[in-house]
N, C-alpha and C positions, 0 to 999 in steps of 0.2 A: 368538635375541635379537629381541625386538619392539621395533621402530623407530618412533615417531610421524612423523606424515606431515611435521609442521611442522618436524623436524626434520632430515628428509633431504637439505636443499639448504644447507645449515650448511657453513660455511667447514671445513678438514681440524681447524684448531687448536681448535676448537668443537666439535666434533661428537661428544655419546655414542657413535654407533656406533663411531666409526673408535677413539677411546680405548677401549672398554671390549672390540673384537674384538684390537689389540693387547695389553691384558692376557692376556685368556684365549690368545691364539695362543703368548704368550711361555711360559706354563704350560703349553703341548703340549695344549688342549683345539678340538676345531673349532667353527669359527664358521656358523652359518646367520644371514642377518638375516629376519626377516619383518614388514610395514608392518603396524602397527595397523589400518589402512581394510581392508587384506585379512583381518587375523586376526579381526575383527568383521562381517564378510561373514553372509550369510543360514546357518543350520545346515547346511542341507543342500549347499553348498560348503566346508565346514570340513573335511569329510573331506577331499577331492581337495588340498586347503593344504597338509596336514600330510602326506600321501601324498609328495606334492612332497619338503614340510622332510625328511621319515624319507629320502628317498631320498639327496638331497644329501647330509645329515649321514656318510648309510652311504658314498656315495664318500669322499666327504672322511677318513673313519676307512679308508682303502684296503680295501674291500669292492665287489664287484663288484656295482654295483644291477641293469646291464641284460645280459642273459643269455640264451640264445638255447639253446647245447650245453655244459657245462661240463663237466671232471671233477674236480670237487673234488667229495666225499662228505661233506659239511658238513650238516648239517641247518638247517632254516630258523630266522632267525635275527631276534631284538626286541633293538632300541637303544635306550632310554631315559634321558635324563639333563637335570639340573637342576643350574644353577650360579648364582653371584654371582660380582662381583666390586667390590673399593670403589676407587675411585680418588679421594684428594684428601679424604675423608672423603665424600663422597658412596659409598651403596650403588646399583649398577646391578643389576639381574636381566634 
C-alpha cells in the first residue's frame, strides 16, 4: 500500500492507511505500507524498496525470508499481488 507523505501523521480516525490496512487485514490479506517519497526515489533505489516490500510481505504470509540452513525442499519462490479495497464509497489501492 503506498502512503503519501502528507498523510502519514493523520489522526487514527482519519487516516487512509490505518482504514484501508484494517479492511484488507479483516479479509486475511497482508499489509506492507510503503511512503510515496520512497516509492518515487531515484530508479536505481527502487530495486532495494521493493526487495525490502517482497521480503516483509513473504514474512507476513509466514514464509521464512532470512535463512542461513534450512530443511525444507521447497523451491524458490515469487509473491505477487494486487488489491483494492473501497471503504465508504471511496476506492483505495
Amino acid at each position: 500500500m503506498v502512503l503519501r507523505d502528507e498523510d502519514a501523521d493523520l489522526p487514527d480516525s482519519t487516516s487512509p492507511y490505518l482504514h484501508a490496512k484494517a479492511a484488507l487485514l479483516m479479509a486475511g490479506v497482508p499489509v506492507q505500507e510503503i511512503r510515496l517519497s520512497k516509492a518515487t526515489l531515484e530508479r536505481k533505489s527502487l530495486q532495494y524498496l521493493l526487495q525490502n516490500v517482497a521480503v516483509a510481505l513473504y514474512a507476513k504470509m509466514n514464509g521464512v525470508p532470512w535463512t542461513v540452513d534450512q530443511d525444507l525442499t521447497i523451491a524458490d519462490e515469487v509473491i505477487i499481488g494486487v488489491g483494492t479495497a473501497e471503504l465508504a464509497g471511496t476506492t483505495v489501492c
